[in-house]
N, C-alpha and C positions, 0 to 999 in steps of 0.2 A: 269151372272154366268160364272165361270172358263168350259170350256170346253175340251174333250181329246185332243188338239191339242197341249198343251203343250209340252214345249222342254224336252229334258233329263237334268238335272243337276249335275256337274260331280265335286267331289270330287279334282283332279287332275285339274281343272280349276279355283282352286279359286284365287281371286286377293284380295287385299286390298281396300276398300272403297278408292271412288279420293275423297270425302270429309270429313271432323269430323264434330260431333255435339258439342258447348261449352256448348247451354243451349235451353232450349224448353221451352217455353210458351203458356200454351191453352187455350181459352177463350170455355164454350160449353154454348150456349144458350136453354135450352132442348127445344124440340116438337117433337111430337112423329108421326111427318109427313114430319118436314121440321127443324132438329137441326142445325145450323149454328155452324162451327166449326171456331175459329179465332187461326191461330199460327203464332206466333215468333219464327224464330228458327235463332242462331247462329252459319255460316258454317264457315270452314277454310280448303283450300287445306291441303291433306293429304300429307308431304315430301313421305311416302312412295309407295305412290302407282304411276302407270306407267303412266297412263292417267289423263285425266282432264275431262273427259265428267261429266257433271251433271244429274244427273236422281233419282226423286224421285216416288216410290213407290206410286199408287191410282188406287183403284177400286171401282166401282161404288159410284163416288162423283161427286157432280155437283159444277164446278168453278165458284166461284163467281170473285174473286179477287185474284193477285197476283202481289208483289213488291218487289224490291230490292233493299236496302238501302232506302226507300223511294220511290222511282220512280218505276211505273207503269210497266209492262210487260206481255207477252203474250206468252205462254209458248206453245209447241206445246203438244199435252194432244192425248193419247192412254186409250184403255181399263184397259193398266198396270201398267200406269203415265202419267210421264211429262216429258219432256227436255226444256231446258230453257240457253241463254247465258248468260255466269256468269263472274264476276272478280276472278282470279288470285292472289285473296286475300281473305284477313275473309270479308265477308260481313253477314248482316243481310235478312234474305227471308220471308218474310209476305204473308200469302194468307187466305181466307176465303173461304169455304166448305160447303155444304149443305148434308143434310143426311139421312134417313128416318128410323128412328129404329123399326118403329110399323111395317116396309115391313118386316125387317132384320128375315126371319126364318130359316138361315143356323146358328144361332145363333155365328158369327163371328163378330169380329168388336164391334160397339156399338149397342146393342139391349133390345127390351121390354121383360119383362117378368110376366103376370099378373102386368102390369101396373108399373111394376119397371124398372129402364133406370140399366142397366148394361154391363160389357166389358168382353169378353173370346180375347185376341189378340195372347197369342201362338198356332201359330206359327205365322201365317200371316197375324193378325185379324186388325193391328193397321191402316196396308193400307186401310182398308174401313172408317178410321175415318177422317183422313186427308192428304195430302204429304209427304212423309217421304223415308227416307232410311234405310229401312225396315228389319232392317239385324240385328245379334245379335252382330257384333263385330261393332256396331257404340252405343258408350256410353255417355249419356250426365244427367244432373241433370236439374229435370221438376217441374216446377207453373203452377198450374193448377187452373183457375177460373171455379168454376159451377156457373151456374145461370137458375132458376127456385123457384118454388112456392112450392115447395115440401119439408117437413120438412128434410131430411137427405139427406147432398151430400157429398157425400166422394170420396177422392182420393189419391195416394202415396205418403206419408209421413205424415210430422208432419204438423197441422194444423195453417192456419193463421189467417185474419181476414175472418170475417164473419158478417151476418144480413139480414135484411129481403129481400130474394131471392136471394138472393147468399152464397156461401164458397170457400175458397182460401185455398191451401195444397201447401206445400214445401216439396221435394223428396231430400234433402243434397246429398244423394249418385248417382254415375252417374248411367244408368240401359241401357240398350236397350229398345226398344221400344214395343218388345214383355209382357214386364210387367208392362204395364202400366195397369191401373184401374181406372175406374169410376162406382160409384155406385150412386143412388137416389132414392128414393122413400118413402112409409110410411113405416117406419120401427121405431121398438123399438130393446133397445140395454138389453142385460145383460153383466151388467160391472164388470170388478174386476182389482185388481190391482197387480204387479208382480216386486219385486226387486230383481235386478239382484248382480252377486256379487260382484260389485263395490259396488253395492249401490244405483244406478239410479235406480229409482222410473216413472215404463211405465206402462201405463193405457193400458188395455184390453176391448175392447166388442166383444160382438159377435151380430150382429144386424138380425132381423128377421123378419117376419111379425105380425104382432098383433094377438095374439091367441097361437104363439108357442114359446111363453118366455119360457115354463113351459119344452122344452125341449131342454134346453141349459146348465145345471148346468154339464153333464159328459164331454161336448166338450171344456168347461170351465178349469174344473178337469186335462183333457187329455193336452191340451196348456201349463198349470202352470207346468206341470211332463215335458214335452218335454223340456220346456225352463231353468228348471235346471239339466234337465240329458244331452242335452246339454253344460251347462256349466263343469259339471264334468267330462263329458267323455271325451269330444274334446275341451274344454276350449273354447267354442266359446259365448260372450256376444249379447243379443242383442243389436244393434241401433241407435234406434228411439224411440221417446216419446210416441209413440203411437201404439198398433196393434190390427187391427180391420179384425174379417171374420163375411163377410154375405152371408145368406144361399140365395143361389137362387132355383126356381124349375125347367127352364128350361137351362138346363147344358147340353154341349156334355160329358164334363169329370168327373173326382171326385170332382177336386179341383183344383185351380191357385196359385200359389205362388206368385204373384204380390206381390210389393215392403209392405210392409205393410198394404195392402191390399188386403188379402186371399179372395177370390172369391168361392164358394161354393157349388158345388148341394145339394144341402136340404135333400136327403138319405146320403151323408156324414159327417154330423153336427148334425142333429137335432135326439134326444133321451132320451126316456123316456121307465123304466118297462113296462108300460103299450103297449108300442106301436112299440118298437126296441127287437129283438131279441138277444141274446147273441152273435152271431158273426155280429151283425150289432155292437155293442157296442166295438168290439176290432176291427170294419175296421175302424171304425169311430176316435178310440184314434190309428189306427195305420194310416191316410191320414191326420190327424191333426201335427202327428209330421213328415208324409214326406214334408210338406208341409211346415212348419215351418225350419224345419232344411235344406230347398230350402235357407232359411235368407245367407247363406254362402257358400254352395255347390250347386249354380247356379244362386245365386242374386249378393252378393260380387262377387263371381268367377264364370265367364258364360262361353258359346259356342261360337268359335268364329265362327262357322256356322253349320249349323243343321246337319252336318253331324257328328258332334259332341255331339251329344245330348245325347248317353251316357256317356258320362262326367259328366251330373249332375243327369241323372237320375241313371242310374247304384246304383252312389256313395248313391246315397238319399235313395233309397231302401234299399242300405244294410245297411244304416244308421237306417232308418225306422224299419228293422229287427232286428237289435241289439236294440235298444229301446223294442221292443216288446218282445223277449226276456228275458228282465231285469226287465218288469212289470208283466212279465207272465209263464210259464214254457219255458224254453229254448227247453227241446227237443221237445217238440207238436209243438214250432213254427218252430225247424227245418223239423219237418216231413211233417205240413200243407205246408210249401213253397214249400218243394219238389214235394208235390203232386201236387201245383197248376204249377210246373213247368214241368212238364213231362205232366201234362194236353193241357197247351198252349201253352210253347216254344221249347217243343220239337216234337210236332204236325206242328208249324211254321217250325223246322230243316227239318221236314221231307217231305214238302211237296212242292208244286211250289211256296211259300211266303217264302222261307227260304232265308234270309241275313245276313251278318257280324251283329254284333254286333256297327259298323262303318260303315254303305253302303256307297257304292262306288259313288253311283249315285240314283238320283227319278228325278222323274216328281212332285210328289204331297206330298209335306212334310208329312201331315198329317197320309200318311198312314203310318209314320214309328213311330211312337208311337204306339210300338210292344211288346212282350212279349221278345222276344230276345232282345231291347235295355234295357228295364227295369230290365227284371228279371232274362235274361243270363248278362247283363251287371253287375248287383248286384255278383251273381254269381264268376264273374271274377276278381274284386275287392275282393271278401272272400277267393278267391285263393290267388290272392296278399298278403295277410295279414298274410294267412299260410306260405307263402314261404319266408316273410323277420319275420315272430313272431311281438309276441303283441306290444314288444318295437318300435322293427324296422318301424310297422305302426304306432305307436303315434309319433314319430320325424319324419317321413317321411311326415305325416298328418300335422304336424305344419310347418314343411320347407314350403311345398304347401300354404297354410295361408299367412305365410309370405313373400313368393317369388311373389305370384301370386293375392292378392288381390289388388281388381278395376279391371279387367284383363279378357280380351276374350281368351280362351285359349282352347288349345287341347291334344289331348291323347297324344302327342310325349310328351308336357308340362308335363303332370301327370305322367308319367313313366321316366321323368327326372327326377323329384325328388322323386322317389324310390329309382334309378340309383344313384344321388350323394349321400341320405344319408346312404344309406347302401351297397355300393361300389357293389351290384346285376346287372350284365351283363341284361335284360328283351328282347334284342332284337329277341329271339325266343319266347318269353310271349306274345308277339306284337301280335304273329300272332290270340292271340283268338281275339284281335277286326278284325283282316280282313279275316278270312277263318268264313263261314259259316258250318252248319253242326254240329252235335251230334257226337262225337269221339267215337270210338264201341270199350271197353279197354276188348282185350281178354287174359284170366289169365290163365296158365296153373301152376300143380305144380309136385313135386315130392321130394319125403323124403327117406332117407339113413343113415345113423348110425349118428343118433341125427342132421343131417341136413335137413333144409328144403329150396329147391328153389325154387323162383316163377316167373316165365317168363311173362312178359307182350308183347304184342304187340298191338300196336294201329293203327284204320283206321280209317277213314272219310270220308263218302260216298258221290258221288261228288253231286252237289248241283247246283241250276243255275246259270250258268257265270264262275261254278266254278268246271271244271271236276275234277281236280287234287290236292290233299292235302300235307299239308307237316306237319311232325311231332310235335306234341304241346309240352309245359312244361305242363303235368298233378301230380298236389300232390294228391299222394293217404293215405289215414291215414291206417295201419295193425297193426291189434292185431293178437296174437295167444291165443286159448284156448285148455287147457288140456283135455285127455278123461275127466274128471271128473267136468268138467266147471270152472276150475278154469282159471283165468289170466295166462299165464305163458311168455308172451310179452307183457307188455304193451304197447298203442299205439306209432306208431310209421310214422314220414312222411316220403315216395319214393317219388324220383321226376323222373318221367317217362319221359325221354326227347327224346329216341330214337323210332326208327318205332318197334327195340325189345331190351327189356332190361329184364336184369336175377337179383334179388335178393338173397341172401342165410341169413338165420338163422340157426345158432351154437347153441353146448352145451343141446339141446332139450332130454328131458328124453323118449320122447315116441311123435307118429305122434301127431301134432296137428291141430285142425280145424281152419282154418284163419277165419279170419274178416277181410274183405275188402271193402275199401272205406268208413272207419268209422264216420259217421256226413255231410255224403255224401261229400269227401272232393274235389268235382270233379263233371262238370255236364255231363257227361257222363253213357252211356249206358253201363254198366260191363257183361262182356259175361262170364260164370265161368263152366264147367261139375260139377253139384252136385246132389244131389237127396234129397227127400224129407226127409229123416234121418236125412240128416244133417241140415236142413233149421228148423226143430221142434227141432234140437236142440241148434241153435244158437236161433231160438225163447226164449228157457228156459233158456239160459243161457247165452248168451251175455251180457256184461257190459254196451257196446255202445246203449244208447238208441234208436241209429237211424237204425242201422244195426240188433238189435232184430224186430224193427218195420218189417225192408224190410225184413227180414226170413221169417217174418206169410207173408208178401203179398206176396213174391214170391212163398210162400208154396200152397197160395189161388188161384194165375193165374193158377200154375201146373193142381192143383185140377181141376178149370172149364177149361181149355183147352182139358183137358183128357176129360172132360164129353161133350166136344165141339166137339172133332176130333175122338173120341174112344167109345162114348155111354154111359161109366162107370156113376158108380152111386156117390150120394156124399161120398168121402174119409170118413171115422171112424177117421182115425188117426188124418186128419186136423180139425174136429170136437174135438179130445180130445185136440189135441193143443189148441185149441182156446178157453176148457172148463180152461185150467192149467193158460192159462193165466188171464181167465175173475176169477178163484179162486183167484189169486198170489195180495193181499192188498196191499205190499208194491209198487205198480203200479200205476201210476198217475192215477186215474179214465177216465182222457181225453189221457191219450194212452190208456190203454185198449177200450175206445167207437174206437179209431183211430181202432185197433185190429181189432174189428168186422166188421168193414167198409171193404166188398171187393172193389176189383181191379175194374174199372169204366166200363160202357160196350166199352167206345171208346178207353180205355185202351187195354183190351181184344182184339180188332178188329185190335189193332195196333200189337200187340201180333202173333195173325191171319199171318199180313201180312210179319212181321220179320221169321215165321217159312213157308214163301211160300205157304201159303192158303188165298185163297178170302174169307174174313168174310162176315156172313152173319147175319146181326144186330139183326132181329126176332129172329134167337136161339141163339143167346149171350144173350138175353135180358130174354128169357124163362131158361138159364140154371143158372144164376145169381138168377133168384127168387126159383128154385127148389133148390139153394143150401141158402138162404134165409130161406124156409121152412124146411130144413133141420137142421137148427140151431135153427129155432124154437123150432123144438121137441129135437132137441137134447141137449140141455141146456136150457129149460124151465126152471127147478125148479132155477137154476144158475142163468138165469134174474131176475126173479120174485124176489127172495132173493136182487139181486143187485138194484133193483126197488125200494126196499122197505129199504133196506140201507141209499142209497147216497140220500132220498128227503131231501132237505135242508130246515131247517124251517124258522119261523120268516118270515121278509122284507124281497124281492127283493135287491141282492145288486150285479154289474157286476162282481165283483174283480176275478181273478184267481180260485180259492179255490172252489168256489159255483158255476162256470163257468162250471166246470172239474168235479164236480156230476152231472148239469144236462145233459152235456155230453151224459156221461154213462147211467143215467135212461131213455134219450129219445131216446136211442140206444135200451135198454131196452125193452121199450114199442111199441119202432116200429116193434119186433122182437114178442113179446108175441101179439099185435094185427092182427096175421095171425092167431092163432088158437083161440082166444077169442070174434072173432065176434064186436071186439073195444069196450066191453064191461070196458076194464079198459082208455080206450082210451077216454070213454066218459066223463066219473069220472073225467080224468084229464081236460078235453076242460068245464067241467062244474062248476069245482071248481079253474081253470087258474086266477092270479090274476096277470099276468107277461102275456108277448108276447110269450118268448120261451115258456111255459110252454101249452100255447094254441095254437100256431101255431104247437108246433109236437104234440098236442093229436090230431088237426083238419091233421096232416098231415097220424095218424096212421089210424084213422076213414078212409082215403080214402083208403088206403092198405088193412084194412079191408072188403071195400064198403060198407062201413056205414055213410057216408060223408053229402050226399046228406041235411040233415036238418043241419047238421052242418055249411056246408058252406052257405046254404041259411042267417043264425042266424050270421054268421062271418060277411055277405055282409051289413044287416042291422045294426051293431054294428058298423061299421068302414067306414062306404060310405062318411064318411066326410073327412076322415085321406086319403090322396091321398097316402102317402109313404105305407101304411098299405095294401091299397088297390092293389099296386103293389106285394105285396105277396099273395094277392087272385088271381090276373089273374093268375101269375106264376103256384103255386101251380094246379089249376085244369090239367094246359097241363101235367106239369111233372109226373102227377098221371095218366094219361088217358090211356085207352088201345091202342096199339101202333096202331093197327086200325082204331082210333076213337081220334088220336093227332089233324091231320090235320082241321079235322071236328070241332073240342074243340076249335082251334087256330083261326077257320074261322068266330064261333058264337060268342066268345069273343072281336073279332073286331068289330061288331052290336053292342057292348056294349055301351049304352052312355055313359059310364067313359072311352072308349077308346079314347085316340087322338093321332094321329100320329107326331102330330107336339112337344111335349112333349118326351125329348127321355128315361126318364126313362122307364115311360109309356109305348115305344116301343119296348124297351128290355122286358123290363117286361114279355110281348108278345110272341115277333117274338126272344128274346135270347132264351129261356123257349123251343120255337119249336127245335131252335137247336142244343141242350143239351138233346136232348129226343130221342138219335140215332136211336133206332128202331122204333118211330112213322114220326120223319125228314126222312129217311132213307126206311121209307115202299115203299114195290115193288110198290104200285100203283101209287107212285111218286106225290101224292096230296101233299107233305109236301113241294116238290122243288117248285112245281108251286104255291101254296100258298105262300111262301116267296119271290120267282123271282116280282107276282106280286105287291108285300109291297113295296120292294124296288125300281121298278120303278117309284109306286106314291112318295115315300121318298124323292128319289133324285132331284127331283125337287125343294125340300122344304127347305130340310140338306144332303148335299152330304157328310159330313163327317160321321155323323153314317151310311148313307147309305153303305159307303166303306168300314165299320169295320165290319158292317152286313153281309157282302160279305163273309167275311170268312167263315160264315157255309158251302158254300160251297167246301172250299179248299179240304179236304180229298178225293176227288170224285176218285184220282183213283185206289185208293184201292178196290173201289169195285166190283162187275160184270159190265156185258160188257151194257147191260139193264141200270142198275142203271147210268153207267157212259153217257151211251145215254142221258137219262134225262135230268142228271145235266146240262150237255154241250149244248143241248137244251134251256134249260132255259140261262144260262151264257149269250148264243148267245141274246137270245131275249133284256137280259139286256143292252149288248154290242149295240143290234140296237134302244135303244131308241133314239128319234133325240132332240136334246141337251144334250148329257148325260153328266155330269159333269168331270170333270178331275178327281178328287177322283174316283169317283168310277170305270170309263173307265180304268184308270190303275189299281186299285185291279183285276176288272174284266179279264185284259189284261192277270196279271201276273199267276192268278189262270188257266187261259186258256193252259199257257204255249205259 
């Protein structure tokens, strides 16, 4: 196992591979104790690089053999590789390997999983399979022989020959060696078939285990939409003859983008009514087409090293977004990302994990598979696209295509071809991949004989490594609305490029109320003097559906802040806002449920710390349900009405439309089972013939505290469904009084359906604790030390969820001086276990400070 001794790896050191791959060849003999790995690989000095050293990538392989050109050799072999004396010419390098996948529980490399041989190798997994130069800008095209006794072997690309104990796959296109794939085991497929629009005719499975055919037909669905929205939007075809995803159960990620060969955790693929929830059903049709749409923006066109990795994820996400989007309502999916982005990436901005979007340097790859490379990367990219328009990013997007496929490349690469096709300067755009940090854009205004001016100035608060900022290109989108709600500017792009810039609007009959930051066109923090007048009325009458959304929530932070730092009781007036809106029909049903959803408790806490107050999680979390109960009563008759409105009848079916009433009714019902004893809560969990529809009556039962035989009668229903089952551990933490978290967290580990080597299963768990601020978070600090001690048995096992885990802890020093004790208590303890892994030594290191 990798340990914290690791070096820094520095961005500004990179060199060129001294060798190329032409072709890879891999013979895998399976045993699930002792795999024998056989490769052929074809080297040739690299002209461009400076040196000639040879050194290939391997961890924990036992050498069997190694040759070159034929002859024998002896390679001198590290924990980290090999070196070996080489010709000064192409020659061929043969070695043989030994492996043990049924050991393998960092699940890296090649490993078991209930008895399935499969491969996770981004970033660094391929080294534990065989030899290699491990890197993403060494590109070669791979044959790959399986051989075993196991009816399905699959690997990247199109298939060869095959027969009794073996399969042969050819991969045409060159790849890195991070996407490489091997699958085997007893698996059935659900096939279908997909023309593209040339006309090529590629065969589809989705392969799974025996018993869960029956929930493959949406992920199916979701693939065939991806691959022609794909083709229409970004003209991009697939391939290959063939593409196949198989669901795995023990996964660190969502999903792999390997070459034609999509890799899978089994909660992102597998779904059925009965047993997937409605937003399992849209993450599941939205990681199907990130993952696919990987085909071209990061398989054809890769990283030419990890510190590049938003290059293809950034762009994938917001690829993935726009898909979603276009199968679903545009503004709920702008509003859900933003939410999910000020949840985690800008909690990452703010605290001791916060990085470019580009880091400079790691130790542990792993841990940069972040919310800031993903989802501020997406983010940055949607800016892009505002500042040269729709045109300029479709020619822009196909120059890239055309300049850069087959091609390890980087951000200079991608913002040249912004740069040549739409003759746009980017070199101060650059700076959002390398300045870390949340930009704080504060708005001042003033109005005078039909002008209006709006002064911006923006900061960036410094960050680690990075005390000092320099000014960004921010596109802001402004509307103006009239006293009387009407339109009277329609939107419009600034581009904020100084530390302060002044706008003016002409011609204006009378002051009007801005809208700013329209579609949130910027990830930034907007600092504005308003009051709640105006926020209930951009509520009622803003056009922007993303900026009416942020009115109610910012009208709802005011609200519980006040009741937070001042005592006051809940607002009247944001209670009637909130009745105008949940009346007002022409309303997506799923923004209105968005509407009633307040602001998070760790939201609030962050809130707390931006107005110079130590939050304290127990009364965020008491003053959230008092204003909870307050909506109860005060728009009962309104739910109940909406309740009985939006039920959708008939079959089960995911689509948008049916999606966006249950929404709202299980907003509803969670809202009407505080004063009705779950009496309506029962009705639904008893007459459920759909997951969502029982999972929120089993969720309101508990808000109720009426749960108790509910959830017993859920356990017995579903103790077979392991994904299903993960939303029963969930469920009980997040419900538990914040007293009695730790405790819930600590008896559900005794569960024998708990395993810790399963990381669904662990999230399930130990995420659940720390997503449950005020119970994570209680003064008695059982919740730190319950987690501190998960994760040291963890890391011994899987140090990469170990290190993501880690995170719950980052916020700590927001809080009191107590709390922060704790945390750093425990850290420490983490930090002193003896072998602790490099993953997690450095999360630990960084959250430390």
């Amino acid at each position: 196992m990798k340990d914290t001794t690791g070096a820094t790896i520095y961005l500004k050191d990179y060199t060129p591979p001294a060798y190329l791959v032409d072709d890879v060849h891999l013979t895998f003999a399976l045993a699930p104790e002792a795999t024998r790995v056989r490769s052929t690989i074809r080297f040739r000095p690299n002209p461009e690089a400076a040196g000639r050293d040879f050194f290939l990538h391997g961890e924990e392989l036992t050498l069997i053999s190694a040759s070159i050109d034929g002859t024998p050799v002896t390679p001198e072999v590290t924990p980290e590789g090999l070196t070996c004396a080489v010709p000064d010419a192409p020659f061929t390098w043969e070695s043989e390997v030994e492996i043990a996948p049924a050991r393998n529980t960092a699940l890296e490399g090649l490993y078991m999983s209930n008895g399935m041989y499969c491969t996770q190798c981004e970033a660094e997994g391929f080294r534990k399979i065989t030899y290699y130069p491990d890197r993403p800008d060494v590109m070669a095209t791979f044959t790959v022989r399986v051989e075993s006794d196991l009816p399905v072997m699959l690997s990247n690309g199109n298939p060869g020959d095959s027969g009794p104990g073996f399969a042969e796959w050819h991969d045409p296109w060159p790849k890195p060696a991070y996407l490489f794939a091997l699958v085997a085991g007893e698996l059935v497929n659900h096939p279908d078939r997909f023309t593209t629009a040339s006309g090529k005719e590629v065969e589809l499975n989705i392969w799974v285990r025996p018993g869960d055919e029956d929930k493959c037909a949406f992920g199916m669905d979701a693939l065939k939409r991806s691959m022609k929205w794909d083709e229409d939007v970004y003209g991009r075809e697939y391939d290959l003859d063939i593409f196949n995803i198989v669901a795995v159960d023990d996964f660190n990620m969502g999903a792999m983008e390997n070459k034609g060969l999509n890799v899978f955790n089994s909660s992102c693929v597998l779904a059925s009514p009965e047993t997937s929830t409605d937003m399992n059903f849209e993450r599941i049709e939205a990681i199907i087409a990130h993952e696919y749409f990987h085909n071209w923006t990061g398989n054809r066109i890769t990283c030419r090293d990890w510190f590049q990795l938003c290059l293809k994820e950034g762009l994938t996400v917001f690829r993935d977004s726009q898909f979603t989007a276009d199968m679903r309502s545009e503004p709920v999916k702008r509003i859900t990302d933003v939410i999910a982005l000020r949840a985690r990436q800008f909690r990452e901005d703010n605290g001791p994990l916060a990085h470019p979007v580009r880091p400079e340097s790691f130790q542990e790859i792993n841990n940069f598979y972040t919310a800031t490379v993903y989802e501020k990367g997406a983010e940055v990219i949607g800016m892009l696209k505002r500042l040269v328009g729709d045109e300029g990013y479709a020619t822009a997007l196909d120059l890239y295509f055309e300049r850069h496929d087959g091609q390890a490349c980087t951000i200079e690469d991608w913002l040249k071809v912004f740069e040549d096709s739409t003759g746009r300067d980017l070199t101060q755009f650059k700076r959002w991949y390398s300045q870390a940090g949340t930009p704080r854009l504060k708005v001042d205004e003033s109005y005078a004989d039909g002008t209006l001016t709006l002064t911006f100035t923006q900061e960036t608060p410094p960050t680690p490594g990075q005390p000092d900022k320099l000014a960004q290109v921010i596109p802001v989108a402004v509307g103006l609305l009239g006293p009387n709600g009407d339109e009277v500017q329609p939107t419009t792009l600034l581009e904020v490029t100084e530390a302060e810039q002044s706008f003016t609007f002409t011609g204006l009959a009378a002051k009007p109320v801005p809208s700013i930051l329209r579609g949130f066109s910027a990830p930034v923090i907007l600092q504005r003097e308003t009051d709640n007048a105006e926020r209930a009325f951009l509520l009622a009458n803003d056009t922007d559906a993303f900026n009416k959304w942020e009115a109610g929530r910012a009208l709802a932070r005011d609200v519980l802040l006040r009741m937070l730092n001042e005592g006051t009781r809940p607002d009247p007036a944001f209670l009637g806002a909130l009745s105008s809106a949940l009346a007002d029909d022409s309303l997506d049903p799923a923004f209105r449920a968005l509407v009633l959803a307040l602001p998070s408790e760790d939201d609030l806490a962050q809130a707390q710390v931006d107005a110079g107050r130590v939050p304290d999680p127990q009364a965020i979390h008491e003053a959230r349900q008092r204003m909870f109960d307050a909506m109860a009563d005060t728009l009962h008759d309104q739910l109940a009405e909406a309740y009985e409105v939006y039920q959708v009848p008939g079959d089960y079916t995911p689509g948008a439309q049916h999606t966006a009433a249950r929404a709202l009714t299980n907003v509803a019902l969670s809202l009407l089972s505080r004063r009705d004893g779950g009496k309506l809560a029962q009705a639904q969990y008893d007459s459920a013939d759909n997951m969502t529809q029982q999972l929120s009556a089993l969720s309101s039962l508990l808000i109720a505290g009426a749960g108790d035989a509910a959830l017993a009668a859920f356990e017995q229903q579903w103790k077979h469904d392991r994904l299903v089952m993960d939303k029963w551990f969930s469920l009980q933490i997040t419900h538990a009084k914040p007293a009695e978290v730790a405790e819930v967290t600590d008896r559900l580990t005794q569960h024998p359906d708990f395993s810790m080597k399963n990381p669904n299963r662990f999230r399930a768990v130990f995420g659940a604790l720390a997503m449950t601020p005020a119970g994570f978070h209680h003064a008695s600090g059982a919740g730190y030390r319950l987690m501190a001690d998960w994760l040291i048995q963890l890391d011994a096992l899987n140090p990469q969820t170990t290190a993501r885990m880690c995170s719950a802890f980052e916020t700590w020093r927001r809080y009191d001086a107590d709390r922060q004790q704790m945390i750093t208590d425990e850290l420490r303890r983490i930090a002193a276990r003896p072998g602790l892994s490099r993953d997690t030594g450095e999360m630990v290191g960084r959250i430390l400070g």
